[in-house]
C-alpha positions as CSV (number, residue, x, y, z in Angstrom):
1,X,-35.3,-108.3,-4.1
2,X,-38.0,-109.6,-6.0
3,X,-39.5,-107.4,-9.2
4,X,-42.2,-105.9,-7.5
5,X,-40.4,-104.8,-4.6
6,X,-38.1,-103.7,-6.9
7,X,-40.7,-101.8,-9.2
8,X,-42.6,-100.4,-5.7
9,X,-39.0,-98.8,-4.7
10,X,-37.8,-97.2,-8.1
11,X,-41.6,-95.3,-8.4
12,X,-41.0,-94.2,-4.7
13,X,-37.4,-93.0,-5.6
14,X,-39.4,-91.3,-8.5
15,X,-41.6,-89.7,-6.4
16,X,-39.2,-88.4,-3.5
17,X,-37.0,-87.0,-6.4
18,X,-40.0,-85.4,-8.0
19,X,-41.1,-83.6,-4.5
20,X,-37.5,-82.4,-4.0
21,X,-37.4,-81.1,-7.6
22,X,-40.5,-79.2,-6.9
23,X,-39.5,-78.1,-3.1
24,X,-35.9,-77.0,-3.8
25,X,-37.9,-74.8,-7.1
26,X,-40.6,-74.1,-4.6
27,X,-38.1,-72.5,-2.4
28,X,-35.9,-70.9,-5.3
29,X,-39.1,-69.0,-6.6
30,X,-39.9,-68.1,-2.8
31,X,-37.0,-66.4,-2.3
32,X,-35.5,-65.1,-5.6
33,X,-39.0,-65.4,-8.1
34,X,-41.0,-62.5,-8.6
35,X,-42.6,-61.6,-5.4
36,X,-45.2,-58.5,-6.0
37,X,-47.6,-58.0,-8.6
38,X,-46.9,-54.6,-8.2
39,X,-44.9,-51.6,-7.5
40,X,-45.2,-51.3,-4.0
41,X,-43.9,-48.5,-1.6
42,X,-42.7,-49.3,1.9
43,X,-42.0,-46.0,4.3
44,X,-40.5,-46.5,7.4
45,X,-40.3,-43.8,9.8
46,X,-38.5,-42.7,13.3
47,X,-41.9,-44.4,15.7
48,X,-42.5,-47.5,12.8
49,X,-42.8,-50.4,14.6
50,X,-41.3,-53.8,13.1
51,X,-45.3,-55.2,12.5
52,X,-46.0,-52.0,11.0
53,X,-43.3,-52.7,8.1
54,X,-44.4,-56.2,8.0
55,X,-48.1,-55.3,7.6
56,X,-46.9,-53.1,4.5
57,X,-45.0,-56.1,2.8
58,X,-46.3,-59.0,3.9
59,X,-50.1,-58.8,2.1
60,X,-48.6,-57.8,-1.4
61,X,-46.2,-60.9,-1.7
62,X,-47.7,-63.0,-4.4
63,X,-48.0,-66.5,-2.9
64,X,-48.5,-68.3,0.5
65,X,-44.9,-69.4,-0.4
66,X,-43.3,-65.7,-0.9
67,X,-45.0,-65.0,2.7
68,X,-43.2,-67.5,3.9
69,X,-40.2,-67.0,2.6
70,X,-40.3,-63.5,3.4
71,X,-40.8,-64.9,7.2
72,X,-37.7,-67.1,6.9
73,X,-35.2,-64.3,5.5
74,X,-36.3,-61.9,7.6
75,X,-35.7,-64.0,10.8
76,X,-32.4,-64.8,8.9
77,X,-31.4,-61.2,8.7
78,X,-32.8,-60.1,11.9
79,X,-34.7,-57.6,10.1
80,X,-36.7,-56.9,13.3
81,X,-33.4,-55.1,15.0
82,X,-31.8,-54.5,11.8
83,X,-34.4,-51.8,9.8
84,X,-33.5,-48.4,8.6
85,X,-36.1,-45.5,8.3
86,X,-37.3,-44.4,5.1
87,X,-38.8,-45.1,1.7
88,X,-38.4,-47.7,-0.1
89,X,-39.8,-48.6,-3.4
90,X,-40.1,-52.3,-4.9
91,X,-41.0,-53.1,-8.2
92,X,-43.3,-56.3,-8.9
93,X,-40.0,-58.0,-10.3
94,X,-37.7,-58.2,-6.9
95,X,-37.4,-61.3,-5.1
96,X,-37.6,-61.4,-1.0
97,X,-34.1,-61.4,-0.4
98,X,-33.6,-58.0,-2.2
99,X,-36.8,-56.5,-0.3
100,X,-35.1,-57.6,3.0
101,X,-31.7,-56.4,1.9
102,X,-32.5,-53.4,0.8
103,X,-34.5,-52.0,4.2
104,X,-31.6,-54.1,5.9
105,X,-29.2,-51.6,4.2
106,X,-30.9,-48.8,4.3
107,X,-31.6,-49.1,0.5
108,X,-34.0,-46.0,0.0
109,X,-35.2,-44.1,-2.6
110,X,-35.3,-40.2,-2.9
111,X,-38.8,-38.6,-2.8
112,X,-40.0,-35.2,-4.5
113,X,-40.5,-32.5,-1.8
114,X,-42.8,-29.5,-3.0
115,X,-41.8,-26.3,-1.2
116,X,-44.8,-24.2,-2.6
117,X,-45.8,-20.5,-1.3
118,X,-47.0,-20.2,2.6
119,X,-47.9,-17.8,4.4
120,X,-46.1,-18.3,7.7
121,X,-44.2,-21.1,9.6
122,X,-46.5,-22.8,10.9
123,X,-48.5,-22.9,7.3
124,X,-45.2,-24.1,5.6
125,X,-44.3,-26.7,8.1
126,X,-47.2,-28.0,8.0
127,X,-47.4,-28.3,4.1
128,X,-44.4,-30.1,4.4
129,X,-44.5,-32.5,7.1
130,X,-47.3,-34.5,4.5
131,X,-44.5,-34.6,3.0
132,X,-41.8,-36.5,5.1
133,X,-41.4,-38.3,8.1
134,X,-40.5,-35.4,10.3
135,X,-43.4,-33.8,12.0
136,X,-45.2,-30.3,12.1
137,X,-43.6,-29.4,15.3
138,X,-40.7,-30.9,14.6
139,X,-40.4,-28.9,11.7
140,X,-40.9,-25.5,13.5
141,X,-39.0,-26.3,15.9
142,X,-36.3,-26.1,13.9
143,X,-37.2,-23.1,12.0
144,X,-37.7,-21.2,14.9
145,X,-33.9,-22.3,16.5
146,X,-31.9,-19.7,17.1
147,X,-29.0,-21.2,17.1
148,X,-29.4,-22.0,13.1
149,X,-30.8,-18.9,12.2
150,X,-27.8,-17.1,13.2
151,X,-25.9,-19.6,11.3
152,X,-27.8,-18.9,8.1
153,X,-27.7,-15.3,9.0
154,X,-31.8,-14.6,9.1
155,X,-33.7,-13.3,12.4
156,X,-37.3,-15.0,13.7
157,X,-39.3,-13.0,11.1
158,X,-37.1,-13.5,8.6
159,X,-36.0,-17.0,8.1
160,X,-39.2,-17.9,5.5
161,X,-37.1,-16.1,3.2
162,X,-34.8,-18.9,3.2
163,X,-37.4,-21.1,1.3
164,X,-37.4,-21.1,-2.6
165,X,-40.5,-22.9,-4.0
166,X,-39.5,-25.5,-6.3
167,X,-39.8,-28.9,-6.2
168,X,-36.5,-31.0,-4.7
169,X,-35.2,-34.3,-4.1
170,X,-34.7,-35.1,-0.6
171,X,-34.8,-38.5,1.4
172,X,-37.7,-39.4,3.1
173,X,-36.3,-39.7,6.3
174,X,-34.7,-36.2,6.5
175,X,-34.2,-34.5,9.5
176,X,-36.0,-30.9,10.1
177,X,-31.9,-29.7,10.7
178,X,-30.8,-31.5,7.8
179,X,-33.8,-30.0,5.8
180,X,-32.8,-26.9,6.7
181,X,-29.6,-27.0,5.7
182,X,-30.3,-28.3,2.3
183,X,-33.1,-25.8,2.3
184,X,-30.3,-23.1,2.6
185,X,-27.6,-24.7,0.2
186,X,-30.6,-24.2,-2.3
187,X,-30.7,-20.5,-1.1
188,X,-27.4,-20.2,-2.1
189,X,-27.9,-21.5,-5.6
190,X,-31.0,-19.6,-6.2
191,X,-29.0,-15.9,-5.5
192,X,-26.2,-16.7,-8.5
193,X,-24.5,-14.3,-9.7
194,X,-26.7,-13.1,-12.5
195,X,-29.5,-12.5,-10.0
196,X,-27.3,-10.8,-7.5
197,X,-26.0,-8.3,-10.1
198,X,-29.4,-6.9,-10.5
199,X,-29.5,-5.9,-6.7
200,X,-27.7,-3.0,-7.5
201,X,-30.5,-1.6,-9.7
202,X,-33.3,-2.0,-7.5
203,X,-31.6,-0.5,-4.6
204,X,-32.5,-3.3,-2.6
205,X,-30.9,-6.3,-0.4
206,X,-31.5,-9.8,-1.2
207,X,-34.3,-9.9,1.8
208,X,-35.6,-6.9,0.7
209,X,-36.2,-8.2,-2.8
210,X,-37.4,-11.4,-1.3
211,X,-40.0,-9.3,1.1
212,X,-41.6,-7.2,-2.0
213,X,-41.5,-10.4,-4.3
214,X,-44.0,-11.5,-1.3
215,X,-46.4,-8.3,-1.4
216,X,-46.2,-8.5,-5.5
217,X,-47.1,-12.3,-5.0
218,X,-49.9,-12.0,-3.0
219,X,-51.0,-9.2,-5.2
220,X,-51.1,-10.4,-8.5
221,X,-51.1,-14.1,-9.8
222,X,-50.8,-13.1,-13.7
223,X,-47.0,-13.2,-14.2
224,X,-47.8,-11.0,-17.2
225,X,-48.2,-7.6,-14.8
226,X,-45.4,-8.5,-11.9
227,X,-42.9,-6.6,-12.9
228,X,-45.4,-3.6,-13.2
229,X,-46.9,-4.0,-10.1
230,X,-43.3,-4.3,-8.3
231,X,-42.6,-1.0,-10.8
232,X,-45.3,0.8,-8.4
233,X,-43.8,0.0,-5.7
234,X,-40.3,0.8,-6.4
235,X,-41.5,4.2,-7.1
236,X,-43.8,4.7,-4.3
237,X,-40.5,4.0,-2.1
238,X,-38.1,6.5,-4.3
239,X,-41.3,8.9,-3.2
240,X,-41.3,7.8,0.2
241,X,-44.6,7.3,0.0
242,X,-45.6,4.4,1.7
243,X,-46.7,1.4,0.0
244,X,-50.2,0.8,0.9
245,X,-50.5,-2.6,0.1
246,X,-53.6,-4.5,1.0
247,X,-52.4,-8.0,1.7
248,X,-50.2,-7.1,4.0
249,X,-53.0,-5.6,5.9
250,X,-54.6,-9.1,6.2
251,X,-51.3,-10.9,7.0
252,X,-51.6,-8.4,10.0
253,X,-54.9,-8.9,11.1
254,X,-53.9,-13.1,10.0
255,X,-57.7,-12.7,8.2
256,X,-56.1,-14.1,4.8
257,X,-59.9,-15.2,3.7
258,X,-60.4,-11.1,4.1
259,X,-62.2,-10.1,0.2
260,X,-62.6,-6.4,1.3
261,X,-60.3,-4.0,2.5
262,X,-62.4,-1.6,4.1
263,X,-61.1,2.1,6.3
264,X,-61.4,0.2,9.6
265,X,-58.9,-2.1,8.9
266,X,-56.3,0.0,7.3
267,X,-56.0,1.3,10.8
268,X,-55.2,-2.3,12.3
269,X,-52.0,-1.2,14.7
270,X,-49.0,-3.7,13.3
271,X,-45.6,-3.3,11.7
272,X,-46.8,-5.2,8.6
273,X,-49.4,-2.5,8.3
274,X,-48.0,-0.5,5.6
275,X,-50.7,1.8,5.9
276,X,-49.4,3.2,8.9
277,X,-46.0,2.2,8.5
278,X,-43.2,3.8,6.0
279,X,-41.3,1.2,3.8
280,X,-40.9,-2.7,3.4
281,X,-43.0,-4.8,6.1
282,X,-40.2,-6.4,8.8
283,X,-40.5,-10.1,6.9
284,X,-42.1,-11.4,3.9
285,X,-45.7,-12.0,4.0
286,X,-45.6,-15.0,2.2
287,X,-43.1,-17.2,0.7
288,X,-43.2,-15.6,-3.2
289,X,-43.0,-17.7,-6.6
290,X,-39.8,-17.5,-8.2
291,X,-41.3,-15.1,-11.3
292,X,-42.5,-12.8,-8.4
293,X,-39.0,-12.6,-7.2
294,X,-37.5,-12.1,-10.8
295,X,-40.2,-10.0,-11.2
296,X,-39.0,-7.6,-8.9
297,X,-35.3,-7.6,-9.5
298,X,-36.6,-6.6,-13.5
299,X,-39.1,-4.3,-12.4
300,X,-40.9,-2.3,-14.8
301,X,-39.6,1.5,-15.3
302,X,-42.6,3.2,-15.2
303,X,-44.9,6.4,-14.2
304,X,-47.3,4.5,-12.1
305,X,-47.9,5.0,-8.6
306,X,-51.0,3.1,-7.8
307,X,-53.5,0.4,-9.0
308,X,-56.5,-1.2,-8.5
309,X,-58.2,-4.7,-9.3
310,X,-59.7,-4.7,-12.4
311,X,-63.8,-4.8,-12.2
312,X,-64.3,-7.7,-14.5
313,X,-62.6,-9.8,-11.4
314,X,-60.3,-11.4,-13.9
315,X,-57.3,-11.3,-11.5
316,X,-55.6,-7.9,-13.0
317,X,-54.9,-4.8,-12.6
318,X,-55.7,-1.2,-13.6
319,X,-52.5,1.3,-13.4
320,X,-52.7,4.6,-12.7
321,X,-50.2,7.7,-12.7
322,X,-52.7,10.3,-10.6
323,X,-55.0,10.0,-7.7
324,X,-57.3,11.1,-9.7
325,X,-57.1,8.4,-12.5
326,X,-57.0,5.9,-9.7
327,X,-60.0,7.4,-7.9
328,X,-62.2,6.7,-10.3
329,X,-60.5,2.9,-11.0
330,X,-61.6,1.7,-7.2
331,X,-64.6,3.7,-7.7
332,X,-65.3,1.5,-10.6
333,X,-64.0,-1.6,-8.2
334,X,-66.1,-0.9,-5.3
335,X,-69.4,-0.8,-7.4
336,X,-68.4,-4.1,-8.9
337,X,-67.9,-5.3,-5.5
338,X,-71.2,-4.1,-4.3
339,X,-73.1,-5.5,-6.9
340,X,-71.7,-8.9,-5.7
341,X,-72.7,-8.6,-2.5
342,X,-69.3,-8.4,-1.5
343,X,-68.6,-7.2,2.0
């Protein structure tokens, strides 16, 4: 071999070595390197289809060469016939192989359900099917089953007093049973022994507590004057007098955007109507806040037998001991009222 064959096949040995260098750390940073810029959250539900989850990985990978990586180990793993529902979260340091593994494997992360107030089932499975994967109807579906309210030991108008609103961990993917059950283990925890102990004072059962906690809730926002407002209301029942509360005249009529409560709808024929009817309304009217609930189980011992919104409409109440004294408070209401134009 003469010197400049010789010289022509050490460069070309050079450069072959060079490109595989440079392909095999091509293909290292494609399938182990740092593949997202950033976090990025990949949900995959019961009806995802297999271009759906690609569609949600596929455009944040870094580099033509991640995308194609991604590509390889997917076909690898048979991702396409292998995926598990739910969320899954990737931050901008994984590789491809652990974004494949991981949905592969099920590999999810928990997400933070709100339960917050609602006035009915439909209004709370609603709020929470933005929430997971299961659907609205889905959702009430289950609420509505028979077969598990009996087994949680609540009725059809009764089983919204199952739900505490608080804020949980729950996987995305969750089933509306499962939910359900995990909705009632948290039941459980909520009624501990400290607040059970107090039943005995207000005279009441658990559901009852829960069902006045609603009528205080949708009464009164300012935590402050709960336990006084559930105060009235404890002694209107030791009167048995009935409670005359006005939102559960508008979760009769289901007007909840009702501002006045005038002598025609007091007269509105439904069980919930505690204007016509004696006692606690058959269900809750809402789900209540957990310091409407306390609120109630440490109710205020008081004289007070009525009260009225506060004229300077700044969400309180005055209390009164006589129907006099109240007269002249919702006298004082209605004029603020009608200066507003309120009708």
């Amino acid at each position: 071999m003469s010197k400049k064959s010789l010289n022509r096949f050490v460069c070309t040995a050079v450069i072959f070595a060079v490109v595989g260098v440079a392909a095999v750390a091509a293909v290292y940073v494609g399938f182990f390197g740092k593949a997202l810029d950033n976090e990025v959250t990949v949900r995959i539900g019961t009806k995802t289809t297999y271009d759906e989850i690609v569609a949600q990985i596929r455009p944040s990978l870094r580099t033509p060469i991640h995308r194609l990586a991604f590509d390889l180990y997917a076909k690898r793993l048979n991702l396409e016939k292998r995926y598990e529902t739910g969320n899954f979260s990737f931050g901008g340091d994984v590789g491809v192989i652990r974004i494949v593994r991981n949905i592969v494997l099920g590999e999810q992360i928990p997400v933070k359900l709100v339960v917050s107030t609602a006035r009915t089932l439909p209004h709370l499975a609603k709020k929470l099917a933005k929430q997971i994967d299961a659907d609205t109807t889905a959702l009430l579906a289950a609420m509505r089953d028979d077969k598990l309210r009996k087994e949680f030991g609540f009725d059809k108008d009764s089983t919204i007093a199952m739900f505490i609103p608080n804020t949980y961990q729950v996987y995305w993917d969750i089933t509306p049973e499962e939910l359900l059950r995990r909705m009632h283990k948290e039941y459980k925890r909520f009624w501990n022994s400290e607040r059970t102990a107090k039943l005995e004072r207000c005279g009441m059962s658990k559901y009852e507590v829960m069902t006045m906690a609603s009528i205080v809730y949708e009464e009164t926002k300012a935590r402050e004057e709960m336990a006084t407002v559930a105060g009235v209301y404890v002694n209107r029942l030791r009167k048995n007098m009935r409670l005359q509360a006005d939102p559960t005249v508008k979760y009769a009529m289901g007007d909840f955007a009702l501002r006045r409560i005038l002598r025609k709808h007091l007269k509105y024929e439904s069980p919930f109507n505690t204007y016509l009817n004696a006692g606690l309304p058959p269900a809750p009217i809402c789900i209540p806040s957990i310091a409407a609930i306390d609120a109630v189980l440490n109710f205020e011992e008081h004289e007070y037998i009525y009260f009225c919104a506060r004229p300077e409409f700044d969400g309180r109440h005055n209390f009164a001991r006589t129907l006099d004294e109240h007269n002249a408070n919702a006298r004082k209401y209605a004029e603020a009222l009608n200066k507003r134009g309120v009708k």
